[in-house]
C-alpha positions in Angstrom: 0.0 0.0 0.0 2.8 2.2 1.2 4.7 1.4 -2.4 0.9 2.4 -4.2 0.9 5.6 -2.3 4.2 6.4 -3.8 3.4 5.7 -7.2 0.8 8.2 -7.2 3.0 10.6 -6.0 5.5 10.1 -8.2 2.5 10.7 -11.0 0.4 13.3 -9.6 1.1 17.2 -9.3 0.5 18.5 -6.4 -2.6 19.9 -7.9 -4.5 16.5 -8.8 -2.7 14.6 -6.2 -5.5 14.5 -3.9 -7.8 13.2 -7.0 -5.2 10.7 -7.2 -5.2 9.4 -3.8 -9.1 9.2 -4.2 -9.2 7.3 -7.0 -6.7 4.9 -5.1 -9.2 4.6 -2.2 -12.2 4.0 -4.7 -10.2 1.0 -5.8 -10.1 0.3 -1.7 -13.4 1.3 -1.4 -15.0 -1.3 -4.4 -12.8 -4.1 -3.1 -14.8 -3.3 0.0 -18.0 -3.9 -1.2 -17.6 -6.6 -3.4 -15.2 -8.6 -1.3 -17.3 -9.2 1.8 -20.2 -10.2 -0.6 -17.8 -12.6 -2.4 -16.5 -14.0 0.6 -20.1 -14.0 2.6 -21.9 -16.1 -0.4 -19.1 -18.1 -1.0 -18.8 -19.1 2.7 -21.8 -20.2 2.7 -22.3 -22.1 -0.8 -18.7 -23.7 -1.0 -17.5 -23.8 2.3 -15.2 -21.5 5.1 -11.9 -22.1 3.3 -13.3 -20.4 0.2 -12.9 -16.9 0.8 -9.3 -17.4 1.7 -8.6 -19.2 -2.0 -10.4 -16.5 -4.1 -8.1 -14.3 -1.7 -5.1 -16.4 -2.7 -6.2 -15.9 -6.2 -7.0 -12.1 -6.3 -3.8 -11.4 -5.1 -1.7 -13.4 -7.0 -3.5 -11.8 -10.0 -3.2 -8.4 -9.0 0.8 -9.4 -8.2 1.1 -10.5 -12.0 -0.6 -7.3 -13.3 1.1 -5.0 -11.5 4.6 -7.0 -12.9 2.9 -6.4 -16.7 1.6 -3.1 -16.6 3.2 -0.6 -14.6 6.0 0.8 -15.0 8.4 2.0 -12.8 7.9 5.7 -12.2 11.0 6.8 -11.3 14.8 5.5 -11.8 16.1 3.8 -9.1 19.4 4.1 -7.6 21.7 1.2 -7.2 20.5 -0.9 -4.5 24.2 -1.2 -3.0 23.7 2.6 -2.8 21.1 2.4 -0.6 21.0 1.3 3.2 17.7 0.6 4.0 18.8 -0.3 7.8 20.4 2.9 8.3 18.3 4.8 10.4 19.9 8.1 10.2 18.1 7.9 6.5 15.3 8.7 8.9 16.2 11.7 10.0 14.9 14.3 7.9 11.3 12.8 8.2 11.9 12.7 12.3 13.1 16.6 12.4 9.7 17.7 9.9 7.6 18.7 12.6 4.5 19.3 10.7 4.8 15.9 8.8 5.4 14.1 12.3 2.3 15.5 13.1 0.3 15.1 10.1 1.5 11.3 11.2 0.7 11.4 14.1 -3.2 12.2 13.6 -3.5 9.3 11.2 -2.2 7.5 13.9 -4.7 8.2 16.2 -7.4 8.5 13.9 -6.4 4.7 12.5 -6.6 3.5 16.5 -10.0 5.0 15.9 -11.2 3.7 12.8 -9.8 0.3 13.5 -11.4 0.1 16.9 -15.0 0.0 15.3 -14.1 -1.9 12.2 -13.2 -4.5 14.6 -15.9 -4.5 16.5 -18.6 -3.6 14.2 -19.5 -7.5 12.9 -20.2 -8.4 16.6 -22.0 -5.2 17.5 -24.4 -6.4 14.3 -24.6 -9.7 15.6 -25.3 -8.9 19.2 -27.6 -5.6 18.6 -29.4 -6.6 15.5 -28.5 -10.5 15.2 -27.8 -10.1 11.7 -25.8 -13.1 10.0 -23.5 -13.4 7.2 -25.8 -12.3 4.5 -26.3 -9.0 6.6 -23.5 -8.2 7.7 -22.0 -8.9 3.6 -25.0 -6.2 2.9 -23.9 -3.7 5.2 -20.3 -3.7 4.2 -21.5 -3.5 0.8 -23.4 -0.2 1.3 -19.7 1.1 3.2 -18.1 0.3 0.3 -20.1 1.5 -2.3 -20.3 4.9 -0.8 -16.5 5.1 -0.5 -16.6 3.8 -4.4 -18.7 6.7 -5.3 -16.9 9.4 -2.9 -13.2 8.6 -3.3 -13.7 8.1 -7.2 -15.6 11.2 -8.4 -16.2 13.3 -5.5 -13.4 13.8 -3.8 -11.5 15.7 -6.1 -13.8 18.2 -6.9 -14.6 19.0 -3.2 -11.1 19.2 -2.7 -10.9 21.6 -5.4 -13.3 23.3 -4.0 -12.7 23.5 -0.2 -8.8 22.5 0.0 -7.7 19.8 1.3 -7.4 21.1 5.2 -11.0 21.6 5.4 -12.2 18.6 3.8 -9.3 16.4 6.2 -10.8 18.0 9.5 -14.3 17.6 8.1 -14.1 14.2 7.7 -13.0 12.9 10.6 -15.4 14.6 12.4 -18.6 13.3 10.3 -17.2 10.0 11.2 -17.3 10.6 14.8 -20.9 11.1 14.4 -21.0 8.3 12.9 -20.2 5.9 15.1 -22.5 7.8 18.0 -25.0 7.5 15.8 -24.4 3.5 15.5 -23.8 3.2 18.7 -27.6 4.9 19.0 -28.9 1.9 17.6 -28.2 0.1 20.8 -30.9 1.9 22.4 -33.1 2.3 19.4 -32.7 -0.6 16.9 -33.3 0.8 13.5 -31.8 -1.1 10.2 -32.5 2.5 8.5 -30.4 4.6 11.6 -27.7 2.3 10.9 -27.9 2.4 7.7 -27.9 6.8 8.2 -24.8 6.3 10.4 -23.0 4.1 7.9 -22.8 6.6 5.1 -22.3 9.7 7.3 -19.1 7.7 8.7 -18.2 6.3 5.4 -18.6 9.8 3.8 -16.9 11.0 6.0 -13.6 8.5 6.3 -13.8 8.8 2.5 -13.2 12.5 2.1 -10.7 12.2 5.1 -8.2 9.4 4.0 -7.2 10.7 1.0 -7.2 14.7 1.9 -4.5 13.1 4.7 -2.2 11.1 2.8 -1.9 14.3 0.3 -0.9 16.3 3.0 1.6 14.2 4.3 3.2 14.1 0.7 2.9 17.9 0.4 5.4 18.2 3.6 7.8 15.8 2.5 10.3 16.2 0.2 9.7 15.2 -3.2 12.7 13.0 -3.8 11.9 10.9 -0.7 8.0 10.4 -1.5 8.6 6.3 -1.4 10.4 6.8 2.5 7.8 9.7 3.4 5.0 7.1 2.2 6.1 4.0 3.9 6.5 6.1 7.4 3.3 7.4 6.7 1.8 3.6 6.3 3.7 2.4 9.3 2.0 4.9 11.3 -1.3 3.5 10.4 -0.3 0.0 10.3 0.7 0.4 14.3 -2.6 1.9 15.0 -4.1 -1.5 13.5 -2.2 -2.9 15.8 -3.5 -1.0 18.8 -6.8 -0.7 17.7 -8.4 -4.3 17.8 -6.3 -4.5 20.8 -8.1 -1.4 22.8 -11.5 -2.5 21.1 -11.4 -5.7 22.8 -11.3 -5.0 26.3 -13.5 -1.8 25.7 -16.5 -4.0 24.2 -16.4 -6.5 26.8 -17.2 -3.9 29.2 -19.6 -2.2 27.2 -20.3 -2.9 23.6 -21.0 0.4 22.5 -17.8 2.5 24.5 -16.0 1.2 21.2 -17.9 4.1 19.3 -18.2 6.3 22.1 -14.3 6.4 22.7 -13.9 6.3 18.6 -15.7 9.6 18.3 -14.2 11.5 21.0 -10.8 10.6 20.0 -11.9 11.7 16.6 -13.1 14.9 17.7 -10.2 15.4 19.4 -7.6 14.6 16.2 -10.3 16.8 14.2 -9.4 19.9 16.8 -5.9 19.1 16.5 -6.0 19.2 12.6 -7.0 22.4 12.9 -5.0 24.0 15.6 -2.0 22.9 12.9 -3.8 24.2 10.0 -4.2 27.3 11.8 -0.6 27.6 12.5 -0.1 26.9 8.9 -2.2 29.6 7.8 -0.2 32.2 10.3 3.5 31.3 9.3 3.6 33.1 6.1 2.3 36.4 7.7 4.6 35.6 10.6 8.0 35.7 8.5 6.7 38.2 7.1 6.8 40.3 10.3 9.8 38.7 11.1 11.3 40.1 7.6 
């Protein structure tokens, strides 16, 4: 993912880069809906090892596509050049302030997002006793509404609004999101939870990509592969800490997992704008300065 992030980078201006990294997440956002449908009805018509085979498959294909038609998008160096263990090639990312913290949202935001995703099939279970077929149909809604966000719409609201605005907006919709699902505890409506779905699908749609093209705009340009796969670590730790928190929280009450999500949203959303505040200041503050 990390390497996909640079390749757009490396293709994009910093113009249409945004549009770039939405029509990345589309691609996410259709294997999203379609592959929880696939693996649901094949499940339950072929067997439980199923979906892991046509997984097997998929990727192998995409592997042997991605070997035929694309080509590389920048000329590498000579690998004994490079010394991908020496962490003092670290450096300049560690001293960028405003990219560390650009990092460090989508860290906390991932801990977020991950927290409900991992939680989400047995809230549905528990709170509505919905089964595979269900649960395939929700996730398919999810991922057709990223589809149609991160694929068209995306780039014009970002053209629109910049890229700041639709970043803090977006995590904030899906914060009340997940209160909203977490409503449904106390009011059990199919069409509330379907409401809350889009709003925090919307909203993680317009956020994600808004996010990773601002971490690109503060790195430097010949290190957009290194700036990217940072970036993915970040995010791939808060997978890691995510399930983890959601665990414990849901054992002790199944809907603090969305409670906790939003707030720590909120919070991140406050943040991005306390930094994009800043942002907006330092020009007029060299300026003084001058």
């Amino acid at each position: 993912i990390s390497a996909a992030q640079a390749y757009i980078s490396d293709i994009t201006t910093t113009s249409n880069r945004t549009r770039g990294m939405g029509v990345l997440g589309a691609a996410f956002g259709l294997g999203f809906s379609v592959g929880p449908v696939i693996g649901g009805l094949a499940a339950h018509f072929i067997g439980l090892s199923a979906p892991a085979w046509i997984a097997a498959i998929a990727a192998v294909g995409a592997a042997v596509l991605c070997w035929l038609k694309l080509k590389e998008s920048r000329v590498h160096r000579s690998t004994d050049d490079i010394n991908y263990l020496n962490f003092a090639r670290y450096a300049p990312l560690l001293s960028n302030k405003p990219l560390m913290k650009i990092n460090s949202c989508w860290f906390i935001s991932t801990v977020a997002f991950v927290a409900v995703d991992a939680s989400i099939v047995m809230f549905l279970e528990d709170v509505f006793s919905y089964d595979t077929k269900h649960v395939s149909m929700y996730f398919l809604l999810v991922g057709v509404v990223i589809a149609i966000t991160q694929g068209g719409l995306v780039g014009r609201l970002s053209r629109r609004y910049g890229e700041w605005t639709l970043c803090i907006l977006g995590i904030a919709l899906n914060g009340i999101g997940a209160v909203m699902t977490a409503g449904t505890y106390w009011w059990t409506s199919a069409w509330l939870l379907g409401i809350a779905a889009i709003i925090a699908a919307f909203g993680r749609s317009i956020f994600q990509p808004t996010i990773w093209s601002l971490a690109t705009h503060h790195s430097d340009p010949r290190e957009q592969g290194l700036a990217s796969g940072f970036f993915q670590a970040s995010g791939t730790f808060g997978r890691i800490v995510g399930p983890l928190a959601a665990g414990y929280i849901y054992e002790y009450r199944i809907t603090y997992p969305w409670f906790v999500s939003a707030g720590v949203l909120w919070i991140t959303s406050l943040w991005l704008f306390n930094l994009h505040r800043k942002e907006q200041r330092q020009p007029v503050e060299v300026e003084q300065v001058a």
